[in-house]
C-alpha positions in Angstrom: -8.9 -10.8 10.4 -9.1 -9.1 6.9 -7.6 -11.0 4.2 -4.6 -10.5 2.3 -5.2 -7.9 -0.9 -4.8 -10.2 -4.2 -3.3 -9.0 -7.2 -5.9 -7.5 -9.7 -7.1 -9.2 -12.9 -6.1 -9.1 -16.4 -9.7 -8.9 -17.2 -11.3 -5.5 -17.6 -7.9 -5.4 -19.4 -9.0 -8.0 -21.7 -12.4 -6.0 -22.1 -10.2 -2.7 -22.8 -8.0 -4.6 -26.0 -11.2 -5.4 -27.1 -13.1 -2.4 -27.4 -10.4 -0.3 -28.7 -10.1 -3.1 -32.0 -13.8 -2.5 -32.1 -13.9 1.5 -32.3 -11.1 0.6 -35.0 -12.9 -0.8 -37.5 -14.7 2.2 -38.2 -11.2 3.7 -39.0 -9.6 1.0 -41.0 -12.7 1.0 -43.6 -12.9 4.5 -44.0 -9.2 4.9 -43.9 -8.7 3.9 -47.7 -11.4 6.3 -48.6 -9.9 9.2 -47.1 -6.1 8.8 -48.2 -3.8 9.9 -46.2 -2.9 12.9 -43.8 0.5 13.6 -45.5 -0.7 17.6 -45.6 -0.3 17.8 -41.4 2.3 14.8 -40.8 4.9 15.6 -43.8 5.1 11.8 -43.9 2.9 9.0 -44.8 0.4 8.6 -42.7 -2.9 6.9 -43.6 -5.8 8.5 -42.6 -6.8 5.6 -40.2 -4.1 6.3 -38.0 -7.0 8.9 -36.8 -7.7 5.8 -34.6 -5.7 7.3 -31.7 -8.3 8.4 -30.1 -9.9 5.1 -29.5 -7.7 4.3 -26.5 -8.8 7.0 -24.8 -12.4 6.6 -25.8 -12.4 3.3 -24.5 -10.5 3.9 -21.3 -13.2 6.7 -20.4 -16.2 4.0 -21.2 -14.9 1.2 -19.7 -14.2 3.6 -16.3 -17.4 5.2 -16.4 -19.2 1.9 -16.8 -17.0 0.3 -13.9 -17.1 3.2 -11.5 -19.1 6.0 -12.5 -18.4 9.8 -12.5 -16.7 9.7 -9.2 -14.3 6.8 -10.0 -13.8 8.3 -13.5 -12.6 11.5 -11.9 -10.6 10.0 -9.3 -8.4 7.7 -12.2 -8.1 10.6 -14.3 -6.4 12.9 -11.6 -4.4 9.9 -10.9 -3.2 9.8 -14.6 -1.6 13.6 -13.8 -0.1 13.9 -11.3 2.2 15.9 -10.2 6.0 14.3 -10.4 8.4 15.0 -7.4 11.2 17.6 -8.6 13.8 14.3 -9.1 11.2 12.5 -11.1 11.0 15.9 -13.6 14.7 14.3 -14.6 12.8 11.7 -16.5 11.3 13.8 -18.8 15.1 14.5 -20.4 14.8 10.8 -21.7 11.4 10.8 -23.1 12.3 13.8 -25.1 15.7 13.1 -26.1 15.6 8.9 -27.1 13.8 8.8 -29.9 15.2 11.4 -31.9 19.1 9.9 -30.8 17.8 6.4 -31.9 16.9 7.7 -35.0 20.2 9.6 -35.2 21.6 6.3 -34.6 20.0 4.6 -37.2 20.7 6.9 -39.9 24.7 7.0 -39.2 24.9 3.2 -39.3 23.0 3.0 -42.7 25.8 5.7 -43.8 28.0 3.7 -42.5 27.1 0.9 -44.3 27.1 2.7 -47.8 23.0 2.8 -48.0 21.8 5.5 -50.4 20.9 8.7 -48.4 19.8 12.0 -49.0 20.7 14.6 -46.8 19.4 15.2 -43.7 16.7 17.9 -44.5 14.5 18.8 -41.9 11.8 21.7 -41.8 12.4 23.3 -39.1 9.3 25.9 -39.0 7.1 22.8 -39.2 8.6 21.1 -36.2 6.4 22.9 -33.5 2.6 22.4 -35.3 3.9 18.7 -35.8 5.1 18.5 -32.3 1.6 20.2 -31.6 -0.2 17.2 -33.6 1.5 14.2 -32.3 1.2 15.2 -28.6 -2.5 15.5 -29.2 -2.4 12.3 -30.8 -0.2 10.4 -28.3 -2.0 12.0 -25.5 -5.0 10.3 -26.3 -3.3 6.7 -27.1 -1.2 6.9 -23.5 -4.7 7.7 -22.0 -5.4 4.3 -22.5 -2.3 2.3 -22.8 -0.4 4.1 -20.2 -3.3 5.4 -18.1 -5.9 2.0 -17.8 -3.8 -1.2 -18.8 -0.2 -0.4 -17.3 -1.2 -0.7 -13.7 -3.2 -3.5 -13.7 -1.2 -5.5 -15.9 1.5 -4.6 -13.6 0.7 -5.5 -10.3 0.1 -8.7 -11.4 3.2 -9.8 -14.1 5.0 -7.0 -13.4 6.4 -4.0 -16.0 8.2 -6.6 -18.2 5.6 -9.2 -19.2 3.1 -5.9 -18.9 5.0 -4.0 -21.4 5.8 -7.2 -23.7 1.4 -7.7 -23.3 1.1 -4.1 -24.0 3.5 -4.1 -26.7 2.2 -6.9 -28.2 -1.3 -6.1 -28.6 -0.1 -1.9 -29.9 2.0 -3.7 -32.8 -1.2 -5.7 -33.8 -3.8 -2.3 -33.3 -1.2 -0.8 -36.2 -1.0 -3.6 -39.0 -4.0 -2.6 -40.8 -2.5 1.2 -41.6 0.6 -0.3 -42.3 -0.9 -2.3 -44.8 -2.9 1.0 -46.3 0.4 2.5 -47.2 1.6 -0.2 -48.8 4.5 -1.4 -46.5 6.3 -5.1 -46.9 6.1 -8.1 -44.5 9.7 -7.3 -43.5 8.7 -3.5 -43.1 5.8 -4.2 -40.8 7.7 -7.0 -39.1 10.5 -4.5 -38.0 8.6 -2.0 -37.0 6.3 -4.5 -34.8 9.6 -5.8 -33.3 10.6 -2.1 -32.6 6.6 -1.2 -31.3 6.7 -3.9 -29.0 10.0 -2.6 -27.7 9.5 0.8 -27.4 6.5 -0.1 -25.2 9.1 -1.2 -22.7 11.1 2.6 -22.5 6.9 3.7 -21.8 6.9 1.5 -19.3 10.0 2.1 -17.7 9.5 6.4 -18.1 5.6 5.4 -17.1 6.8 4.1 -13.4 10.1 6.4 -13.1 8.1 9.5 -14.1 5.8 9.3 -11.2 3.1 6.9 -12.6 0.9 9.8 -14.8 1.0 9.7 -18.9 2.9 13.0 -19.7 6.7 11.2 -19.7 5.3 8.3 -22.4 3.2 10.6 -24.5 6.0 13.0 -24.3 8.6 10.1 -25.5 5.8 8.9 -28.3 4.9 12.0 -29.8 9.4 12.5 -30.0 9.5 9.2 -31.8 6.4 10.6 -34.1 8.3 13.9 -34.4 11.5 12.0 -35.3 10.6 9.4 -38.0 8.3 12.0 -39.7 11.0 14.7 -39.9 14.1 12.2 -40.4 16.3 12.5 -43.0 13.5 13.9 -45.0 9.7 13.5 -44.3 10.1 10.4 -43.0 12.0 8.8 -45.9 14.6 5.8 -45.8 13.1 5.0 -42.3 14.6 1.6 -41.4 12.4 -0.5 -38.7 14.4 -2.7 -38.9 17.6 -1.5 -37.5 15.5 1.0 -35.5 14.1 -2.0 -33.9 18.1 -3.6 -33.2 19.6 -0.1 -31.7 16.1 0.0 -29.3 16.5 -3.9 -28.5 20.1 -2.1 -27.0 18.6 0.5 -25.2 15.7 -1.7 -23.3 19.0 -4.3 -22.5 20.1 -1.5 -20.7 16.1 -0.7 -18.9 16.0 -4.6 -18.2 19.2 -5.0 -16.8 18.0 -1.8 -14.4 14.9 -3.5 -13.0 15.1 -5.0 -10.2 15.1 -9.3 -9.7 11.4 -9.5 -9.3 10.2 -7.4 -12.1 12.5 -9.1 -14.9 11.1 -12.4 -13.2 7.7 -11.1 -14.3 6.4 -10.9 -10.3 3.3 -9.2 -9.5 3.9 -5.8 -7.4 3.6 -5.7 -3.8 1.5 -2.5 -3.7 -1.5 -2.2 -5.7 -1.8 1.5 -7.6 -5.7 2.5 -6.3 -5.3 5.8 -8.6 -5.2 3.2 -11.8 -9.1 1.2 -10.7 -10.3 3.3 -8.3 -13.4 2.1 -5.8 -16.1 4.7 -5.7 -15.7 5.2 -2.6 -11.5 5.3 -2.6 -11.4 8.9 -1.1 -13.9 8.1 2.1 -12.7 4.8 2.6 -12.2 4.3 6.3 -8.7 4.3 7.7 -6.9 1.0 8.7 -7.6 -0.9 12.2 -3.7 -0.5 13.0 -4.4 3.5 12.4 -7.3 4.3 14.9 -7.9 3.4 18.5 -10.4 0.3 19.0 -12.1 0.6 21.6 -12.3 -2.6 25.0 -14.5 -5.2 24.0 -15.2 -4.1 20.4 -12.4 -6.3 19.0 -14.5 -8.5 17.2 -17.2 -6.2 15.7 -14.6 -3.9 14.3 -12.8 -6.9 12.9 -16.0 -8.0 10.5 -16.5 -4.7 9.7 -13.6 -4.3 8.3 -14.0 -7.7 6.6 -17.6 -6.1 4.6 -15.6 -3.7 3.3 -17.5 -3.9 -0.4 -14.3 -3.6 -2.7 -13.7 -5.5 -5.2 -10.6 -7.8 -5.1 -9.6 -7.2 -8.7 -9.7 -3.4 -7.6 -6.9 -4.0 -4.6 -9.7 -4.0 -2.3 -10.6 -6.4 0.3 -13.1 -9.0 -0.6 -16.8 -9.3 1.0 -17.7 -12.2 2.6 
């Protein structure tokens, strides 16, 4: 009788935080030399925060290595797919949240008699920046979105995943905070606010249909928003950004279900995230073909040897 499928490792997740710190160096050294790319963002942004595409470069290794071709091509179809017509609803939120956070932030600092200048936006620049940030967090939801969310997932569930997640994005961004010259409080709020933001990725991530366009879409708004907000990115507060999201992600916890704010592994195992090389000839299920008198036991062990691996939702060989 085949066993029961386990819930994946953590550890070519492990591998995956690794190698993405590694490919970062290169940026963090050569970031100060550079300066900053102030002349495409508006705002201040160091020129190591070219790093995005290391997610994505160490997704596509890590795959490769694991899987091959085949395997490689199979994941990255998985990572867009097409959403059902009512998951297309969840694209209204990951465009609209960030930039009504933001909003949100800037009325309560008037509010509170903080020193503002007026809310002046450049409109004609909005759609090459727009253009810029969804290239950039394309690449970074390749790999946090696309190789560590299902994993990570099926075996704490979103929560803990997207606290894990969170976690370890806050830390990847310390070092180009520190280039521009930010404070301890300032990189302290916006790690609090990185860490929750991961959560509304997670959440649009498993509403949207499981591919990456609904969290790049909602992290290249927040890019958008910061950087353009009131002016270029100035008198941005992580702080209080960080309190008005800890409301919002109240709300996305108190949504989940029992078992996922519990931090329970998933039931179903999503194949599309680790594929097996040979996911799309895999043999059906005994309960889904005829067997036929007296072969009982022969199919039975076959379907034991089937060569997947457990950490890949597979059943194990014997």
């Amino acid at each position: 009788m085949a066993q029961p499928v386990p819930a994946p490792t953590a550890r070519p997740v492990v591998a995956f935080f690794g190698l993405v710190f590694a490919l970062s160096g290169a940026f963090y050294l050569l970031g100060p030399l550079i300066g900053n790319l102030s002349r495409w963002t508006r705002a201040d942004v160091p020129a190591s925060a070219l790093m995005f595409v290391c997610p994505a470069t160490a997704a596509v290794v890590l795959m490769y290595r694991r899987r091959g071709r085949r395997g490689l091509g199979v994941w990255a179809r998985g990572m867009v797919r097409r959403p059902r017509t009512t998951q297309l609803l969840w694209y209204l939120p990951a465009l609209l949240l960030p930039p009504l956070v933001l909003g949100a932030s800037y009325l309560v600092l008037r509010w509170t008699g903080a020193p503002l200048p007026d809310p002046a936006i450049a409109w004609s620049a909005l759609l090459p920046l727009a253009a810029i940030y969804l290239v950039s967090a394309l690449a970074e939801e390749i790999g946090w979105s696309g190789y560590a969310t299902s994993p990570l997932q099926q075996r704490w569930g979103p929560l803990a995943a997207a606290l894990v997640i969170g976690a370890v994005w806050a830390a990847w961004h310390i070092v180009p905070h520190l280039q521009t010259g930010r404070s301890a409080s300032w990189i302290a709020g916006q790690c609090a606010f990185t860490v929750l933001f991961r959560v509304v990725l997670v959440w649009l991530y498993d509403n949207a249909g499981g591919g990456i366009a609904a969290p790049a879409l909602c992290h290249a708004s927040y890019n958008v928003a910061w950087s353009s907000f009131p002016h270029a990115g100035s008198h941005y507060h992580p702080s209080l950004t960080a309190v008005i999201m800890a409301v919002v992600v109240a709300g996305i916890i108190a949504s989940w279900p029992a078992s996922a704010r519990a931090s329970k592994p998933l039931r179903r195992p999503d194949r599309a995230a680790h594929p097996t090389p040979d996911h799309a000839s895999r043999r059906p299920a005994r309960g889904d073909v005829p067997v036929l008198p007296g072969r009982e036991h022969r199919d039975t062990r076959s379907a034991d040897r089937i060569g997947a691996r457990p950490e890949d939702g597979g059943t194990p060989a014997r």
